[in-house]
mmCIF file of the N, C-alpha and C atoms, coordinates in Angstrom:
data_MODEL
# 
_entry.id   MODEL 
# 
loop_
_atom_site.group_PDB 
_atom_site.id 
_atom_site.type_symbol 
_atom_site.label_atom_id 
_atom_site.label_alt_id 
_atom_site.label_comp_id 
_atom_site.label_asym_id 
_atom_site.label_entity_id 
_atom_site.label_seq_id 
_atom_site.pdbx_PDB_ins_code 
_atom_site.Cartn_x 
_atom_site.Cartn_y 
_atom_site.Cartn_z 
_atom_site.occupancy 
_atom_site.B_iso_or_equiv 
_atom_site.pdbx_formal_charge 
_atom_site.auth_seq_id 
_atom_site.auth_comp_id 
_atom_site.auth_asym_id 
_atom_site.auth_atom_id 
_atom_site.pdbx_PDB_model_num 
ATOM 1   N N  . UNK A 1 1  ? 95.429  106.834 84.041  1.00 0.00 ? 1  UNK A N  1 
ATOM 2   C CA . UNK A 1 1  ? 96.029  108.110 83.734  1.00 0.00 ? 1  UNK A CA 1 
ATOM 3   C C  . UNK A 1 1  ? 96.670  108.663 85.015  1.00 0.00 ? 1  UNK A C  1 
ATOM 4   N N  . UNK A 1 2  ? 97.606  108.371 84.834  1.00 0.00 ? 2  UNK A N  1 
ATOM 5   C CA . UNK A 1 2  ? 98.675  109.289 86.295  1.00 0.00 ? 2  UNK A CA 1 
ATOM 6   C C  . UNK A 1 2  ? 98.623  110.650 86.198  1.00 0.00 ? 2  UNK A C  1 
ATOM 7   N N  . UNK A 1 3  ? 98.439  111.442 87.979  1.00 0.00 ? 3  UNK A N  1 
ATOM 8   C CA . UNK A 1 3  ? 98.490  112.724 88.206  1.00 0.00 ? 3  UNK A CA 1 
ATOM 9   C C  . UNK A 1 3  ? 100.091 112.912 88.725  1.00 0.00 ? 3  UNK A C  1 
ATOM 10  N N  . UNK A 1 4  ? 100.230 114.037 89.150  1.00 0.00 ? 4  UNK A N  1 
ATOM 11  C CA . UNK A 1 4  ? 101.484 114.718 90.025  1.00 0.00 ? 4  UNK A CA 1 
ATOM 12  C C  . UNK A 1 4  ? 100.499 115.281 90.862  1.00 0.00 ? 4  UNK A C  1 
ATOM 13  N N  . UNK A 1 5  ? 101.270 114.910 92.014  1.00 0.00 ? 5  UNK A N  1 
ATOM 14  C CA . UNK A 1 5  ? 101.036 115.227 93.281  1.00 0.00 ? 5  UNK A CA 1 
ATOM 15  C C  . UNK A 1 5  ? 102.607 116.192 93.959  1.00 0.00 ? 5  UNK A C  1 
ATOM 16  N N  . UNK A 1 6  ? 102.694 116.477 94.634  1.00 0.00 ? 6  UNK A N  1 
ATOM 17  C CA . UNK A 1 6  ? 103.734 117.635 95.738  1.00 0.00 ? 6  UNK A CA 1 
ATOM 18  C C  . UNK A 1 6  ? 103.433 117.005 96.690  1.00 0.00 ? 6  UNK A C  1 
ATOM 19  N N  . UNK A 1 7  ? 104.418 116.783 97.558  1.00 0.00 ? 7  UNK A N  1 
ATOM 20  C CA . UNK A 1 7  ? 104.284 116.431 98.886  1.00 0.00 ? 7  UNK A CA 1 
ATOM 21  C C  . UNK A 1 7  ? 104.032 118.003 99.612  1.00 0.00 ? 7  UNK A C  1 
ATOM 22  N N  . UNK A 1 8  ? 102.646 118.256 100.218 1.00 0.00 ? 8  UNK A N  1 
ATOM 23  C CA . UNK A 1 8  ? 102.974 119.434 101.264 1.00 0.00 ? 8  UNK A CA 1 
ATOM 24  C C  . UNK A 1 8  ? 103.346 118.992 103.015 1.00 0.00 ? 8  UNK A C  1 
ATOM 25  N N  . UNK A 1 9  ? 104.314 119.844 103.105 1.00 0.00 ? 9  UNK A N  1 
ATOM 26  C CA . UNK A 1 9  ? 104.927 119.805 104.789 1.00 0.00 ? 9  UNK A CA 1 
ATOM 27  C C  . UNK A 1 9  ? 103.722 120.362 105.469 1.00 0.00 ? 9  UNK A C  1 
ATOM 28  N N  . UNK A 1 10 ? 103.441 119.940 106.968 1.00 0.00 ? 10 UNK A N  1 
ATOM 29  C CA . UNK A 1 10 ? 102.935 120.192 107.957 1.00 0.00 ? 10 UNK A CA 1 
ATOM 30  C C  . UNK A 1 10 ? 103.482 120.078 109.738 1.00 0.00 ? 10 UNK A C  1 
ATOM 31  N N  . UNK A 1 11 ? 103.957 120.834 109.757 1.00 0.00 ? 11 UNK A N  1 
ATOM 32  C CA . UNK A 1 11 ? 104.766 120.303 111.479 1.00 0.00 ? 11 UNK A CA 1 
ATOM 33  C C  . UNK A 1 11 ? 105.736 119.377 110.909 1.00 0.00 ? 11 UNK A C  1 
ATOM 34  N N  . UNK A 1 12 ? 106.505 119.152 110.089 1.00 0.00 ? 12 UNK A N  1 
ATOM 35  C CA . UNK A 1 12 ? 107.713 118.595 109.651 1.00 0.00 ? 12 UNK A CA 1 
ATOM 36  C C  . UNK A 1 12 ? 107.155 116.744 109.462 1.00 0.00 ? 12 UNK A C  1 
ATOM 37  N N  . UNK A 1 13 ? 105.932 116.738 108.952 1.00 0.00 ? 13 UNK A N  1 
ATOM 38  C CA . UNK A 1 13 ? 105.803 115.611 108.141 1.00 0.00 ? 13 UNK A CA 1 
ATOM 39  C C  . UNK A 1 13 ? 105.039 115.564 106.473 1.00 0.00 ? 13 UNK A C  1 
ATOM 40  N N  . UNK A 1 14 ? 104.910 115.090 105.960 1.00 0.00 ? 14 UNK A N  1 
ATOM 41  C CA . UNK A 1 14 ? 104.593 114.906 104.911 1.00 0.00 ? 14 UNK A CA 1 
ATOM 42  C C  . UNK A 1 14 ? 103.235 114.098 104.295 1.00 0.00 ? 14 UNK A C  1 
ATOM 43  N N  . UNK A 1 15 ? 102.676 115.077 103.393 1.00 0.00 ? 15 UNK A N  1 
ATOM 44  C CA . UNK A 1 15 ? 101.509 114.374 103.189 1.00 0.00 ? 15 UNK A CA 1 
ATOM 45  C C  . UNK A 1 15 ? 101.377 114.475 101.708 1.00 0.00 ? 15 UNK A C  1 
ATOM 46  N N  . UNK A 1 16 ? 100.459 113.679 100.874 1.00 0.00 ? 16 UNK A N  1 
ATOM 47  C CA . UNK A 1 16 ? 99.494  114.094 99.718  1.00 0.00 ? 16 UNK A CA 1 
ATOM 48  C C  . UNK A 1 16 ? 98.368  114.591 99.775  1.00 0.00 ? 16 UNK A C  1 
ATOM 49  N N  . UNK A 1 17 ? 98.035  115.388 99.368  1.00 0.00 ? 17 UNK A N  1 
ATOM 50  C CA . UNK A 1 17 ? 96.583  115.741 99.491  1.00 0.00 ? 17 UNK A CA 1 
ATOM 51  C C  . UNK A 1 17 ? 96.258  115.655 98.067  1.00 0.00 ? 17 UNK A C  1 
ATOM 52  N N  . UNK A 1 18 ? 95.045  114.745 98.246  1.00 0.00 ? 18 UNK A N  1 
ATOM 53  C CA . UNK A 1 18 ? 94.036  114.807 97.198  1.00 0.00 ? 18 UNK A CA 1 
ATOM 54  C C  . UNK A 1 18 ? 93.385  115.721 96.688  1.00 0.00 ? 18 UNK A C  1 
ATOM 55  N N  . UNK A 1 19 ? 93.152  116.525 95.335  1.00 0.00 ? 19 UNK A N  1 
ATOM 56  C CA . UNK A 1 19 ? 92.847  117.384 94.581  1.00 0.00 ? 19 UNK A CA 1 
ATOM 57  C C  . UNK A 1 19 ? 91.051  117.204 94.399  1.00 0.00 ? 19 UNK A C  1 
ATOM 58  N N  . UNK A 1 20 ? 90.874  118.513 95.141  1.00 0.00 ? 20 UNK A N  1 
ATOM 59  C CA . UNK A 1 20 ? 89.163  117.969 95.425  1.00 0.00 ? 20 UNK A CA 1 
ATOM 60  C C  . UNK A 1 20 ? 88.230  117.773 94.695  1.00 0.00 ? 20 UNK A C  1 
ATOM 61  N N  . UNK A 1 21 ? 88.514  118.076 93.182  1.00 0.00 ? 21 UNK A N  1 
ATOM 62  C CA . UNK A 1 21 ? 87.780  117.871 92.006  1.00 0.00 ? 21 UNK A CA 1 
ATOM 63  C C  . UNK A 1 21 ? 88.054  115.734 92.242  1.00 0.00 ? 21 UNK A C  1 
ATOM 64  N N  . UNK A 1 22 ? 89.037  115.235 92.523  1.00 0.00 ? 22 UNK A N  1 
ATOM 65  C CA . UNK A 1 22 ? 89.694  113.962 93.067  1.00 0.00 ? 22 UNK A CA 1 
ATOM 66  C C  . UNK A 1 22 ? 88.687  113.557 93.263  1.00 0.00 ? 22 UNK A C  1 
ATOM 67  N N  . UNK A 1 23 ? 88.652  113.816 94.484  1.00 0.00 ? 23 UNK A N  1 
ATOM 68  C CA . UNK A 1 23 ? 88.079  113.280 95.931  1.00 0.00 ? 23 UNK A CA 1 
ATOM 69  C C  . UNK A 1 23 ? 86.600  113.232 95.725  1.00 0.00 ? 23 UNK A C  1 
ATOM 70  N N  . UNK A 1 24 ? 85.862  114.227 94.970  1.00 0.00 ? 24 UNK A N  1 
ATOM 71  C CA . UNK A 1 24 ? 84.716  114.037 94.843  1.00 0.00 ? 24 UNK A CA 1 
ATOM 72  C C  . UNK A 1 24 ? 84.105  112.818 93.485  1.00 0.00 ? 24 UNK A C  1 
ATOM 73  N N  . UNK A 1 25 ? 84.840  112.911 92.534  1.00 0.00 ? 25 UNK A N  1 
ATOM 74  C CA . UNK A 1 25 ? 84.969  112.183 91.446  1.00 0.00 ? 25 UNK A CA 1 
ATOM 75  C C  . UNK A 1 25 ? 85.056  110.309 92.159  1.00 0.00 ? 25 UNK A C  1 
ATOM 76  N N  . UNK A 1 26 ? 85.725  110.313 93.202  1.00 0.00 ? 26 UNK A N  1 
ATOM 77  C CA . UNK A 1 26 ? 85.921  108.912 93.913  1.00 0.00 ? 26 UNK A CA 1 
ATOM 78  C C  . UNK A 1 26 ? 85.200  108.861 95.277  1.00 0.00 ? 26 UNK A C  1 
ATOM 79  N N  . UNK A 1 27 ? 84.585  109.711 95.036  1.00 0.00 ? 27 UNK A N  1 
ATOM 80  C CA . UNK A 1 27 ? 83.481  109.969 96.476  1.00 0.00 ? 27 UNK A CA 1 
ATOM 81  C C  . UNK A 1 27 ? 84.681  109.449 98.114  1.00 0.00 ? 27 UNK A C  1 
ATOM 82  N N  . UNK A 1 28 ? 85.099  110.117 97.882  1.00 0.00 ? 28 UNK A N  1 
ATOM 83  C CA . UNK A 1 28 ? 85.962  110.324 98.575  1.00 0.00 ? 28 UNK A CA 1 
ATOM 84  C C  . UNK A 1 28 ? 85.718  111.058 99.917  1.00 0.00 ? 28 UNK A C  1 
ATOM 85  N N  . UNK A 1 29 ? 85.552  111.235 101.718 1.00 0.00 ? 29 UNK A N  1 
ATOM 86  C CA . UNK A 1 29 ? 85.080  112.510 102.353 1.00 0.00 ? 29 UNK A CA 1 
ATOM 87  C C  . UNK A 1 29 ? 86.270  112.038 103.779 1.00 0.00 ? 29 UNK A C  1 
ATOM 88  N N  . UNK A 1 30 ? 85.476  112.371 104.869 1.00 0.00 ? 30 UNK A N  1 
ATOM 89  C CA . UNK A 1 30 ? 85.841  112.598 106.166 1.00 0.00 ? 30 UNK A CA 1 
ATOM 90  C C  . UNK A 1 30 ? 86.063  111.291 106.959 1.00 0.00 ? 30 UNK A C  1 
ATOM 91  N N  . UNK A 1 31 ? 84.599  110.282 106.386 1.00 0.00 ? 31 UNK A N  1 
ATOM 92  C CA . UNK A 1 31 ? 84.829  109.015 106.768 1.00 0.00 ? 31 UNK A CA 1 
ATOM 93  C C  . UNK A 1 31 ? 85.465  107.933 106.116 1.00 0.00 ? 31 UNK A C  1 
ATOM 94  N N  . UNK A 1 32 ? 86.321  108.232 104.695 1.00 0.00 ? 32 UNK A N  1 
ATOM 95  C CA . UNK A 1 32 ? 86.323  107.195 103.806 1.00 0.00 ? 32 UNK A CA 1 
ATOM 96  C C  . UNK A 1 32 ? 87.848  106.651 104.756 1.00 0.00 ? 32 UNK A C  1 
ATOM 97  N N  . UNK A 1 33 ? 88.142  105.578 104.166 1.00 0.00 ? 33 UNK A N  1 
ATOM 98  C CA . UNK A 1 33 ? 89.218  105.043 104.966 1.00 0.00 ? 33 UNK A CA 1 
ATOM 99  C C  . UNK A 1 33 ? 90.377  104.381 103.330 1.00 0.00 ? 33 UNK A C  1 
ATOM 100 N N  . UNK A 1 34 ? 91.553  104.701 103.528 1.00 0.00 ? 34 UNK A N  1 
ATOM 101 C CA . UNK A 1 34 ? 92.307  104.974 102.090 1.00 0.00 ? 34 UNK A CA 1 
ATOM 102 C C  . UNK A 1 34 ? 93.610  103.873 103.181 1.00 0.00 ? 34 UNK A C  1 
ATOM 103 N N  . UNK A 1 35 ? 93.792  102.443 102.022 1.00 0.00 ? 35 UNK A N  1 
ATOM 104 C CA . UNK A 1 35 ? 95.137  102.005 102.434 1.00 0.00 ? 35 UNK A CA 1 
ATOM 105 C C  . UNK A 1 35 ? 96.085  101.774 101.406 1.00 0.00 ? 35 UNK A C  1 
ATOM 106 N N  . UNK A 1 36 ? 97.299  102.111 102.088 1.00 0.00 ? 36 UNK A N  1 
ATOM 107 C CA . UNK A 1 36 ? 98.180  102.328 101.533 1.00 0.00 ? 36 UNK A CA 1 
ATOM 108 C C  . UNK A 1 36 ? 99.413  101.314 101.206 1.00 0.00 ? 36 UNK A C  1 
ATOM 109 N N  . UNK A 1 37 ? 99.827  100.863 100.463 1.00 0.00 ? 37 UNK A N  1 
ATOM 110 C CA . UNK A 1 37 ? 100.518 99.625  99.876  1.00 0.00 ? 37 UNK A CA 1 
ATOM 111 C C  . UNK A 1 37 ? 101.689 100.115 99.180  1.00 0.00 ? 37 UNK A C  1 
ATOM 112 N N  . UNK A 1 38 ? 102.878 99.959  99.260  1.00 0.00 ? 38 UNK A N  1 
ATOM 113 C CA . UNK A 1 38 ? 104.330 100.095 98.730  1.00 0.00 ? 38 UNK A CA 1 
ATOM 114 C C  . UNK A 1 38 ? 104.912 98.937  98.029  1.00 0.00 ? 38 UNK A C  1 
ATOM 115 N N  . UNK A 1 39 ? 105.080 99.257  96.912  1.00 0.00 ? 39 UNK A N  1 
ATOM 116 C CA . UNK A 1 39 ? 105.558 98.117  96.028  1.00 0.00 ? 39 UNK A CA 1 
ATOM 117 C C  . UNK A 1 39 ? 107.087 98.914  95.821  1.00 0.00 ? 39 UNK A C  1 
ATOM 118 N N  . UNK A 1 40 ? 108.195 97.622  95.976  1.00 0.00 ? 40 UNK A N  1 
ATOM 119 C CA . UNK A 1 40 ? 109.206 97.837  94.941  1.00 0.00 ? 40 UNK A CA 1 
ATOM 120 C C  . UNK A 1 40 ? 109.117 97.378  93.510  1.00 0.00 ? 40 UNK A C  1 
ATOM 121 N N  . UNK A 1 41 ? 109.699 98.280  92.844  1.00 0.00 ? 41 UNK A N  1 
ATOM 122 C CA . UNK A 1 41 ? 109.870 98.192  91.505  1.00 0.00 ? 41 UNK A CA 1 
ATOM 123 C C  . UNK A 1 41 ? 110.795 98.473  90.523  1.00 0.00 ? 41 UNK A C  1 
ATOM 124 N N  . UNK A 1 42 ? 111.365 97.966  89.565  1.00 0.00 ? 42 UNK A N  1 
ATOM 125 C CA . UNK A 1 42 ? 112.677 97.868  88.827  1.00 0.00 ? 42 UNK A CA 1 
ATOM 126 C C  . UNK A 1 42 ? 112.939 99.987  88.858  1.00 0.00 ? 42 UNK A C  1 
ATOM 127 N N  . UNK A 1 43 ? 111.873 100.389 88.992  1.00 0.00 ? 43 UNK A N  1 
ATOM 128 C CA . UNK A 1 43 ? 111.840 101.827 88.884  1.00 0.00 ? 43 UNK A CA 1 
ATOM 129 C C  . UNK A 1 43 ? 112.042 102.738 90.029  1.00 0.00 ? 43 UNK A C  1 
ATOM 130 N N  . UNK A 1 44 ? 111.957 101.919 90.878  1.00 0.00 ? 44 UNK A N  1 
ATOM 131 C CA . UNK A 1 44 ? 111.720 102.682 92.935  1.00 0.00 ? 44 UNK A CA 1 
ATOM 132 C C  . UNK A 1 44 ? 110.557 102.271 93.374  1.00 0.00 ? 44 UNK A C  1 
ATOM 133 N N  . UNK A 1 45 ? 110.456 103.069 93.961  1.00 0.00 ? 45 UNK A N  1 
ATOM 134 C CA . UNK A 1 45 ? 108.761 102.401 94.980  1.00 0.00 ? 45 UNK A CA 1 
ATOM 135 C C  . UNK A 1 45 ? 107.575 103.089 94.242  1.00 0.00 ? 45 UNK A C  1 
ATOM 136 N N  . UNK A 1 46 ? 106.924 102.292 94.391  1.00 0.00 ? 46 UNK A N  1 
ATOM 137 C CA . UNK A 1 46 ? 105.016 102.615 93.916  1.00 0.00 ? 46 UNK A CA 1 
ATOM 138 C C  . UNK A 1 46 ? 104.159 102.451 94.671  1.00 0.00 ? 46 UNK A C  1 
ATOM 139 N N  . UNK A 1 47 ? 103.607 103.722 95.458  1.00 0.00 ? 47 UNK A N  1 
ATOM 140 C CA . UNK A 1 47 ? 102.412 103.883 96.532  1.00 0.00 ? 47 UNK A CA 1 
ATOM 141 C C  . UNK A 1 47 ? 101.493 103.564 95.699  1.00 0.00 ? 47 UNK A C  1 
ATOM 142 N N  . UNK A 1 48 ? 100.227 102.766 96.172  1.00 0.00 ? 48 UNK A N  1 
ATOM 143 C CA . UNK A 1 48 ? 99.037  101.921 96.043  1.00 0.00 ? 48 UNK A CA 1 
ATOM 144 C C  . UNK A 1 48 ? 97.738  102.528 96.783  1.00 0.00 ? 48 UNK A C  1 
ATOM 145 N N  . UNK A 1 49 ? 97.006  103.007 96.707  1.00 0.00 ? 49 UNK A N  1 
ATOM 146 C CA . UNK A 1 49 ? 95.884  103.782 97.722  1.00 0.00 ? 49 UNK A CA 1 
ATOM 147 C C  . UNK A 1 49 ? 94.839  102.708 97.198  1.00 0.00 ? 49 UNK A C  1 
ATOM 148 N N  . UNK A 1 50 ? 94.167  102.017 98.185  1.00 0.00 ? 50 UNK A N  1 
ATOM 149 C CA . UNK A 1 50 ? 92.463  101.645 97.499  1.00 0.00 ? 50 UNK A CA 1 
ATOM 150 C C  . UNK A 1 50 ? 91.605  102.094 98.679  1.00 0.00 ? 50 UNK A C  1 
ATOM 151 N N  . UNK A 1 51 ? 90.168  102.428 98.051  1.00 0.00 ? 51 UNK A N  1 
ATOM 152 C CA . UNK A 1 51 ? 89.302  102.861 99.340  1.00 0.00 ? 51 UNK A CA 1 
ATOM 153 C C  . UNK A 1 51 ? 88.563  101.380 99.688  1.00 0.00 ? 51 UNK A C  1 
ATOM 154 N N  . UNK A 1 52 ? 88.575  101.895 100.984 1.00 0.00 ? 52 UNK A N  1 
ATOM 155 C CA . UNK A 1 52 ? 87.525  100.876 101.711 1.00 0.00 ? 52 UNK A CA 1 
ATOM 156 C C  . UNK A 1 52 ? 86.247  101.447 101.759 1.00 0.00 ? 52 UNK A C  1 
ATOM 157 N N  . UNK A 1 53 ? 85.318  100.816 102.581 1.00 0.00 ? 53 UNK A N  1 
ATOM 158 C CA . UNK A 1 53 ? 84.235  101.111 102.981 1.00 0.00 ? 53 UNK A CA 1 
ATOM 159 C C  . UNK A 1 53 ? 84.267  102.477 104.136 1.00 0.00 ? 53 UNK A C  1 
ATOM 160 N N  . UNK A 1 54 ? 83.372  102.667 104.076 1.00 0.00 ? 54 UNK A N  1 
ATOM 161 C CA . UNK A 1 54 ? 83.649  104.115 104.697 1.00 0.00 ? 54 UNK A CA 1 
ATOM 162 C C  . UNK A 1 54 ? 83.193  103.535 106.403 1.00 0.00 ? 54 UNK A C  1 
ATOM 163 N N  . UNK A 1 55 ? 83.977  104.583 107.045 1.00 0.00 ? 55 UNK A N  1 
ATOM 164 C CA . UNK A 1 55 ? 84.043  103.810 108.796 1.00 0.00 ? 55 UNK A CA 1 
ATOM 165 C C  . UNK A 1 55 ? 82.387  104.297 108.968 1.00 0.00 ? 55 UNK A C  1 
ATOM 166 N N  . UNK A 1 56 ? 82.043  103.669 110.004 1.00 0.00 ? 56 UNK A N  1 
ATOM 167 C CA . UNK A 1 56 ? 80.768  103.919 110.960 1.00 0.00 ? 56 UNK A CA 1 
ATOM 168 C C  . UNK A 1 56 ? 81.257  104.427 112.441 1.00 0.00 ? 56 UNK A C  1 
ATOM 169 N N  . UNK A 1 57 ? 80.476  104.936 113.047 1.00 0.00 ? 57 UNK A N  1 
ATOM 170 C CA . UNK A 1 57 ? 80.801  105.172 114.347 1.00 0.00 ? 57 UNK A CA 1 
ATOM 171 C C  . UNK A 1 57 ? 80.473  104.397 114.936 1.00 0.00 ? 57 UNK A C  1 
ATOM 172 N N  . UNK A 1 58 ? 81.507  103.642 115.936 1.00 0.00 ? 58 UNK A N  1 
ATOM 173 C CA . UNK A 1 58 ? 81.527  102.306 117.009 1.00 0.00 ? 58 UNK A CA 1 
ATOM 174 C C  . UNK A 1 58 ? 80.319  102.561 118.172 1.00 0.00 ? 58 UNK A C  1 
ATOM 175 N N  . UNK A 1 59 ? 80.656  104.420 118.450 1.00 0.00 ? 59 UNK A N  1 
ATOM 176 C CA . UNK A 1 59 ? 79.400  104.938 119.576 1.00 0.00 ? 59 UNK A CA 1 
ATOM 177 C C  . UNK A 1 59 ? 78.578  104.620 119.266 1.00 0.00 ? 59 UNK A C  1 
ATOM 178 N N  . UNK A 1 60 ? 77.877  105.158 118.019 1.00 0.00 ? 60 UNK A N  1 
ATOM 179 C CA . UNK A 1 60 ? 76.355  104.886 117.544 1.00 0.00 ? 60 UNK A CA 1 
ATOM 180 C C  . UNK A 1 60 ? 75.847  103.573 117.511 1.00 0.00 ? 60 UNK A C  1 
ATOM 181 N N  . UNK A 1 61 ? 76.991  103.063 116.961 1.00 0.00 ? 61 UNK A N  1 
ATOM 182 C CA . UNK A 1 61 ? 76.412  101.099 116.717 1.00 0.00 ? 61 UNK A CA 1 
ATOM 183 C C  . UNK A 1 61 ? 75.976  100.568 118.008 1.00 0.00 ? 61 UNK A C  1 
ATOM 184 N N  . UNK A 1 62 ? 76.816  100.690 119.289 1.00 0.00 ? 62 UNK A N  1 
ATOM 185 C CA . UNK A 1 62 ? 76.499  100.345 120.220 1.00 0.00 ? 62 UNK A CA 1 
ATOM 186 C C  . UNK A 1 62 ? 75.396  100.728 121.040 1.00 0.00 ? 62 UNK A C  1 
ATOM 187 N N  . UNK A 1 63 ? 75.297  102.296 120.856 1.00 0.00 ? 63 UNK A N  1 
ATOM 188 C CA . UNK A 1 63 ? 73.595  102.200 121.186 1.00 0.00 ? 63 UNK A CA 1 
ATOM 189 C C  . UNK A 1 63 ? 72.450  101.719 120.465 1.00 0.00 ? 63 UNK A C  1 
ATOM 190 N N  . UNK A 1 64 ? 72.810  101.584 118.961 1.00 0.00 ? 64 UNK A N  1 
ATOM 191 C CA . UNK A 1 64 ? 71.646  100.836 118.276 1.00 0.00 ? 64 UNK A CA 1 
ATOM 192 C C  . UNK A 1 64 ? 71.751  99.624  118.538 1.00 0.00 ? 64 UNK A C  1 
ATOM 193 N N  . UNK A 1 65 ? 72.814  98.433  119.232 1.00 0.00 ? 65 UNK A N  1 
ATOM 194 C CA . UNK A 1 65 ? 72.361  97.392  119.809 1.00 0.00 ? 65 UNK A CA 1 
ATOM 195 C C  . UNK A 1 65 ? 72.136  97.071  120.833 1.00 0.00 ? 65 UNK A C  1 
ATOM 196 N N  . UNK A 1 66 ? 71.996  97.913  121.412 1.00 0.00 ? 66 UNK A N  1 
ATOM 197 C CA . UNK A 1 66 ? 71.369  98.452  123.177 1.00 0.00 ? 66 UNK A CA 1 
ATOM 198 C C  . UNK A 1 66 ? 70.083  98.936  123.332 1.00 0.00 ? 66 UNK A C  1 
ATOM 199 N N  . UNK A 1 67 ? 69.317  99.468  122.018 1.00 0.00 ? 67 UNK A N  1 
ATOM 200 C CA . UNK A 1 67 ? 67.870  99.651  121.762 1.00 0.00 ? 67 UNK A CA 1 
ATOM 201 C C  . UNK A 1 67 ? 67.356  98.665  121.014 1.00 0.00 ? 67 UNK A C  1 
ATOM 202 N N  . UNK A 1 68 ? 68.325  98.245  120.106 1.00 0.00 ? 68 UNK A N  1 
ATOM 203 C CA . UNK A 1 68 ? 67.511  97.364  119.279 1.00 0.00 ? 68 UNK A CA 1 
ATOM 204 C C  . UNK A 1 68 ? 67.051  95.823  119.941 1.00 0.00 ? 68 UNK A C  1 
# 
């Protein structure tokens, strides 16, 4: 089921923002990591978002293999 989205301006670039009823529904937050894929198509282009795994902090890891 396709939404509409608006591009909102910020400092003269462009973004989507996800609709936070969205974001929570796809557990979606601060660390999730979202890539982005452009298809041509007989129609124009089609942006692609899939989530990844959500990042870890590189700091933390490295002290847990420095204690561990």
């Amino acid at each position: 089921m396709p939404i509409q989205l608006t591009p909102t301006k910020i400092k003269g670039s462009k973004y989507l923002l996800i609709p936070k009823d969205l974001a929570q529904l796809l557990e979606i937050d601060d660390k999730s990591i979202l890539n982005l894929t452009i298809e041509d198509t007989d129609r124009g282009q089609r942006l692609i978002y899939s989530i990844r795994e959500k990042s870890s902090n590189p700091v933390q890891d490295k002290v847990y293999k420095k204690i561990g």
